[in-house]
DRENMI-767434 format. One line per field, with one value per residue (C-alpha): residue number from 1; residue in three letters; x, y, z. Coordinates in nm, 2 decimals. Layout:
DRENMI-767434
num	(NUM  ...)
residu	(ala  ...)
c1	(X  ...)
c2	(Y  ...)
c3	(Z  ...)
//
This chain:
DRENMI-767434
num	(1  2  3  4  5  6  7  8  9  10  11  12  13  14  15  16  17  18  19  20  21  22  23  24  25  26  27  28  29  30  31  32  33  34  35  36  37  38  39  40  41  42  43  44  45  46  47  48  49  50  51  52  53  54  55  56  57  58  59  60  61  62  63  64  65  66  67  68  69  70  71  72  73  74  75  76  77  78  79  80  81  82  83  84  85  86  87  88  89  90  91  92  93  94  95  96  97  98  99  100  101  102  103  104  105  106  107  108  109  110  111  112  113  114  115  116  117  118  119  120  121  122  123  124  125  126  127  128  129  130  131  132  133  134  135  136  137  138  139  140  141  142  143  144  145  146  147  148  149  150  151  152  153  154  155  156  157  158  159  160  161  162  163  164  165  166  167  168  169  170  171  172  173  174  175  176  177  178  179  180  181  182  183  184  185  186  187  188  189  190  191  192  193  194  195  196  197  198  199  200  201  202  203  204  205  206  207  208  209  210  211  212  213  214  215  216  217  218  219  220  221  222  223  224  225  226  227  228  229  230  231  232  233  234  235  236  237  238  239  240  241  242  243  244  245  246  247  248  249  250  251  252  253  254  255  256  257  258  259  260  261  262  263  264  265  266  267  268  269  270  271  272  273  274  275  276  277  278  279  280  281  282  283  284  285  286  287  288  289  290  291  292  293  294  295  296)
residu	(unk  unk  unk  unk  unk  unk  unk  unk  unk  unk  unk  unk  unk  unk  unk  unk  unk  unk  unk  unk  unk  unk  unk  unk  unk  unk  unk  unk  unk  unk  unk  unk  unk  unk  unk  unk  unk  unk  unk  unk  unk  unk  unk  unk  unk  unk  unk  unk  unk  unk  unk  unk  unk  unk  unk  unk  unk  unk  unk  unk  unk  unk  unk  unk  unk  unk  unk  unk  unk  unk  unk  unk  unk  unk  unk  unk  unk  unk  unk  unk  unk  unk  unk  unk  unk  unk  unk  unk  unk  unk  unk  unk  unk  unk  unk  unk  unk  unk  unk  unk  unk  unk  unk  unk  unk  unk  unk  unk  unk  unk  unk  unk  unk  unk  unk  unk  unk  unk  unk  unk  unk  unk  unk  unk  unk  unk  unk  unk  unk  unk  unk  unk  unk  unk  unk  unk  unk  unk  unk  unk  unk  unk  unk  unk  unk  unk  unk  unk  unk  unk  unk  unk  unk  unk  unk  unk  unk  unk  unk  unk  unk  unk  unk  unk  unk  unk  unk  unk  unk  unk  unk  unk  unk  unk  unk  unk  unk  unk  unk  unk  unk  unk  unk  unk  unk  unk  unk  unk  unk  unk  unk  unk  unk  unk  unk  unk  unk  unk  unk  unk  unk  unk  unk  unk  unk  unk  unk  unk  unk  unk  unk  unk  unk  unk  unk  unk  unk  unk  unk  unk  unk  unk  unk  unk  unk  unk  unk  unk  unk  unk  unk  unk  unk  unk  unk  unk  unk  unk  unk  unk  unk  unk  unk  unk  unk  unk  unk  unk  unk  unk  unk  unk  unk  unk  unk  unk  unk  unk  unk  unk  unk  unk  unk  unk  unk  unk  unk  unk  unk  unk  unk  unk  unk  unk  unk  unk  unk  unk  unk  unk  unk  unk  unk  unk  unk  unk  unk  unk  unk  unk  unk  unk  unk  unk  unk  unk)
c1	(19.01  19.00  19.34  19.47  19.23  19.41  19.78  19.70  19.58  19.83  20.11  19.94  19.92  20.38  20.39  20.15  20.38  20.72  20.61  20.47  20.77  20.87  20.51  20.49  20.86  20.75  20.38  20.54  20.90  20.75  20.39  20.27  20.54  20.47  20.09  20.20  20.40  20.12  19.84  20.14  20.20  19.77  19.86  20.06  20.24  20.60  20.63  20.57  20.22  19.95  19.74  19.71  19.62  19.44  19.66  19.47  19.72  19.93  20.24  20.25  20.22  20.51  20.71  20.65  20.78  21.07  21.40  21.56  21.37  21.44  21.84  21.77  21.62  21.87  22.15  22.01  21.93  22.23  22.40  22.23  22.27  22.61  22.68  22.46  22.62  22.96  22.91  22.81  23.04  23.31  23.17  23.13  23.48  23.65  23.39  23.52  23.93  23.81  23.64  24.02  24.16  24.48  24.66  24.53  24.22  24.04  24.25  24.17  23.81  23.84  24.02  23.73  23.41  23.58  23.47  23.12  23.18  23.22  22.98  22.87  22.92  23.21  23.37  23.25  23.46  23.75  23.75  23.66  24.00  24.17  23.98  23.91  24.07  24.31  24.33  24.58  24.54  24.57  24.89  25.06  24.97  25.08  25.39  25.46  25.42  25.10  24.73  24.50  24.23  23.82  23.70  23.43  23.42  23.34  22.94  23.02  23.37  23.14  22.88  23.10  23.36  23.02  22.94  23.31  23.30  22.95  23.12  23.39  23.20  22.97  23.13  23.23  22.85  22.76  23.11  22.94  22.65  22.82  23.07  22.73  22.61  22.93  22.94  22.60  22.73  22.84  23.14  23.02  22.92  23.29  23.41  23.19  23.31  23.66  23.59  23.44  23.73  23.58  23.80  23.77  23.61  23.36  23.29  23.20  23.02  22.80  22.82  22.94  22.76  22.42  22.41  22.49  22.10  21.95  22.28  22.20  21.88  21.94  22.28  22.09  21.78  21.93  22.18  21.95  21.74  21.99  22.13  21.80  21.82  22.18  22.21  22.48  22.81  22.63  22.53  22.93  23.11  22.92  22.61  22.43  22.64  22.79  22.49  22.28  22.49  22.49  22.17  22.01  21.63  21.69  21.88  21.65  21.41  21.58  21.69  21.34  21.17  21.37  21.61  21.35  21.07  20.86  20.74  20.44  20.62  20.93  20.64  20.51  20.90  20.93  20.60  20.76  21.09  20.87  20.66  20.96  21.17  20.88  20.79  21.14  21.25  20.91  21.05  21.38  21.26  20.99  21.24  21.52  21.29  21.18  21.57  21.61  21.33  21.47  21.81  21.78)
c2	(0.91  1.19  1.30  0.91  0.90  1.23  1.14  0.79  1.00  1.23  0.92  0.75  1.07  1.11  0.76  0.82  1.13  0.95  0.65  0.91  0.98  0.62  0.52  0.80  0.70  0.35  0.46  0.71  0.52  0.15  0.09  0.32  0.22  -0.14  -0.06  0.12  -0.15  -0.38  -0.10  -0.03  -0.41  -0.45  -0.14  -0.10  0.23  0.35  0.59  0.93  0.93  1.03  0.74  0.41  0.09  -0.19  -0.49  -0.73  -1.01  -0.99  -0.87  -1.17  -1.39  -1.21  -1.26  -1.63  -1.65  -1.37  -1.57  -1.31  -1.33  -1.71  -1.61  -1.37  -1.56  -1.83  -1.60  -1.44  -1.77  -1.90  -1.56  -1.58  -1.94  -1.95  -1.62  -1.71  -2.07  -1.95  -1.61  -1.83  -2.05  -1.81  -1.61  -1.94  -1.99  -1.64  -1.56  -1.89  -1.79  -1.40  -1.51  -1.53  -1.22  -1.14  -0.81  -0.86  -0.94  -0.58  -0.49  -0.85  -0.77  -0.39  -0.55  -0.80  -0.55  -0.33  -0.34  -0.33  0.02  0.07  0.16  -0.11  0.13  0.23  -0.14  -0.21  0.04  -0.02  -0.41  -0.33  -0.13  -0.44  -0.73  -0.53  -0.65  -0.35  -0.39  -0.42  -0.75  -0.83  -0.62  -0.80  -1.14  -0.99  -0.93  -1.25  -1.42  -1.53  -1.49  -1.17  -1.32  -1.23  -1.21  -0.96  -1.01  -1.38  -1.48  -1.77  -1.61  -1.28  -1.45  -1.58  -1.34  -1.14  -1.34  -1.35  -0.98  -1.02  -1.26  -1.04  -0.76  -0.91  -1.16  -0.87  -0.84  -1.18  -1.20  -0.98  -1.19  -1.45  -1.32  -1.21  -1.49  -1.66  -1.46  -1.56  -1.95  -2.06  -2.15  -2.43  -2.63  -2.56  -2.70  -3.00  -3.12  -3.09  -3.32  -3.55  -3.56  -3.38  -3.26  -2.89  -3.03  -3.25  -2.91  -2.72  -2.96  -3.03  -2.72  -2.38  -2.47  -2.56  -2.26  -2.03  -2.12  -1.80  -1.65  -1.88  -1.79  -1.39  -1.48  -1.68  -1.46  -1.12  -1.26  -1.41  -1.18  -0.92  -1.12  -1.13  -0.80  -0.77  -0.47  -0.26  -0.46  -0.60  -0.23  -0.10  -0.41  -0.60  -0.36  -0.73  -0.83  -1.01  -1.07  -1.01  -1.34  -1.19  -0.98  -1.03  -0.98  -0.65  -0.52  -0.64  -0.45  -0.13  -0.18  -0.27  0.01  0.32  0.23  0.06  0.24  -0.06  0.04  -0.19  -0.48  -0.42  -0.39  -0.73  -0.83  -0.66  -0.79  -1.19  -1.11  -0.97  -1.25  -1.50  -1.33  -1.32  -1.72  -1.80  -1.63  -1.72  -2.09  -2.04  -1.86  -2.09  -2.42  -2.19  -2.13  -2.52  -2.62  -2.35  -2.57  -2.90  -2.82  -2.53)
c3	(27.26  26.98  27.06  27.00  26.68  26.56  26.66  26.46  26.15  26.17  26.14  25.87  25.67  25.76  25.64  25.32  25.30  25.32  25.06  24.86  24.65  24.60  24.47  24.25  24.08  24.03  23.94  23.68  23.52  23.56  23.62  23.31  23.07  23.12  23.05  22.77  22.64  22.63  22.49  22.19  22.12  21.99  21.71  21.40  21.52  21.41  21.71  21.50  21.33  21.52  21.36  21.53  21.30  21.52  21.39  21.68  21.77  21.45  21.61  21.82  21.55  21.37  21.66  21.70  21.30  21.30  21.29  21.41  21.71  21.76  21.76  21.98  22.23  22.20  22.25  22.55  22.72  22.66  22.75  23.09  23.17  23.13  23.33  23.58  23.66  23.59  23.85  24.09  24.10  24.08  24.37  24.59  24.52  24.64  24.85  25.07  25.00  25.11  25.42  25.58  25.76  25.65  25.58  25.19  25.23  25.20  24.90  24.69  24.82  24.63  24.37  24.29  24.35  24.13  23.79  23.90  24.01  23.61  23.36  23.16  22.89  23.00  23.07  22.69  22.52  22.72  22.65  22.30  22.23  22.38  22.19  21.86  21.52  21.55  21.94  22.20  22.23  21.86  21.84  22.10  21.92  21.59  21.76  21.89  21.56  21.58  21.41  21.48  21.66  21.60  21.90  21.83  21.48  21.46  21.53  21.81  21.99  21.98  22.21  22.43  22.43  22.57  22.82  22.93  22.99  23.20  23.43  23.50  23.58  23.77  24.00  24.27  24.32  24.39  24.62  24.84  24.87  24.97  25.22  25.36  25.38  25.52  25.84  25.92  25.94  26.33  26.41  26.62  26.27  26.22  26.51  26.51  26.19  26.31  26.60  26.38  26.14  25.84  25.57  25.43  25.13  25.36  25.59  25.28  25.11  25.42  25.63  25.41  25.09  25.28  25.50  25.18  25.07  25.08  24.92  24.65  24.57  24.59  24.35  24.10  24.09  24.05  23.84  23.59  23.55  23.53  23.22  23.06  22.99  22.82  22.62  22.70  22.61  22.32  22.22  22.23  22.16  21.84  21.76  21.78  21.44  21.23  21.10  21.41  21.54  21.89  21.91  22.28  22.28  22.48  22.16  21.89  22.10  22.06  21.73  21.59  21.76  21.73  21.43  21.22  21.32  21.42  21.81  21.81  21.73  21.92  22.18  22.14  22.15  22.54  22.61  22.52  22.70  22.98  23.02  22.94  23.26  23.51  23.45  23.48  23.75  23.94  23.86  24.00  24.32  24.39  24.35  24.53  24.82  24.84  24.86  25.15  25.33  25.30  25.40  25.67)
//
């Protein structure tokens, strides 16, 4: 008995040992900061002085009233929403044409998970020498006798010419998921609705698109809140201008705490978006996971 009692300690201590490292990261570069964040948001603190100012609730209430914040907000929902749906769909779509062997497949499969293999940075600069006033793009217009276009200069093309650049980059991902998820679908369902007569729009309609479920949910999901957090291309490509026009809460966060100075409030602001992301994306999983039970 005491040599089982010791050969159980001894593999809860390797598994204590081999979790160890993970816990202490997300303890350390997650847990703390988060805490943090929320200890920060209750002070009037510009991140240098050693003095903290109790300020109570008042950052909050700032928040609710900063215009800036409202735009924001809007731009990042509707930055999100329209990525998100438009992703999806997208990856539905060439995720189904993929599916097919064929000498090509693998290389339109690269060709499509490529640009997430890019930096986001890196993806913004180049699209940014392409789209700018002075860019490729504009040149080749110019040359063909027509108007210079702003695409990152004007407030509304800037926001979408931003989300454009998110859908690009970010379809190859969710094609994975679903080419995932398509190999898990039997190819009896396939073969019944041929015997039946069913057309290829009927078979996906009520056998591919059904089955893809739990691809859904993990597309949506990850997507969403991925886009929640937009900062990078709107860092490189518009520095959140004209006029703040295409300012995502992530950047206003940034901006407002190191470049004005303001780290209690641009707490506040992460502890909004922070709450904002978790009640949505609680929302979509839950009603995600309900349509999974009804249909499988």
């Amino acid at each position: 008995m005491k040599k089982i009692r010791n050969q159980s300690y001894a593999y809860n201590w390797s598994y204590i040992w081999m979790f160890a490292p993970g816990y202490i990261i997300y303890f350390l570069f997650l847990l703390i900061p988060i805490l943090l964040l929320f200890y920060y948001s209750f002070f009037n603190w510009n991140g240098i002085d050693r003095v903290y100012q109790y300020v109570g609730l008042e950052n909050y209430i700032e928040a609710l009233h900063d215009k800036d914040f409202g735009r924001a907000l809007k731009v990042t929902l509707f930055i999100s929403i329209t990525a998100t749906f438009c992703v999806n769909v997208l990856g539905i779509l060439f995720a189904v044409l993929l599916n097919k062997k064929g000498r090509m497949t693998n290389f339109y499969r690269s060709v499509f998970f490529f640009p997430l293999l890019i930096s986001p940075v890196a993806v913004g600069f180049i699209w940014k020498s392409i789209l700018s006033y002075n860019g490729l793009l504009n040149n080749l217009l110019e040359h063909l006798s027509l108007e210079r276009i702003e695409f990152l200069g004007d407030p509304q093309l800037g926001v979408i010419t931003i989300t454009c650049l998110a859908i690009w980059q970010n379809t190859g991902f969710v094609i994975v998921i679903y080419l995932a998820g398509l190999q898990t679908v039997p190819g009896e369902l396939y073969d019944a609705a041929n015997i039946d007569g069913a057309s290829r729009w009927q078979q996906f309609t009520n056998v591919t698109f059904p089955m893809l479920a739990p691809a859904l949910t993990m597309s949506v999901v990850f997507m969403f809140t991925g886009m929640m957090r937009e900062y990078d291309l709107v860092a490189v490509l518009t520095y959140g201008g004209p006029a703040r026009a295409t300012e995502t809460i992530a950047y206003q966060v940034v901006r407002v705490g190191f470049s004005a100075n303001r780290l209690s409030y641009s707490s506040s602001l992460a502890v909004y978006m922070l709450v904002l992301v978790g009640i949505l994306a609680i929302s979509l999983t839950v009603f995600l996971r309900r349509r999974e039970e009804r249909i499988l």
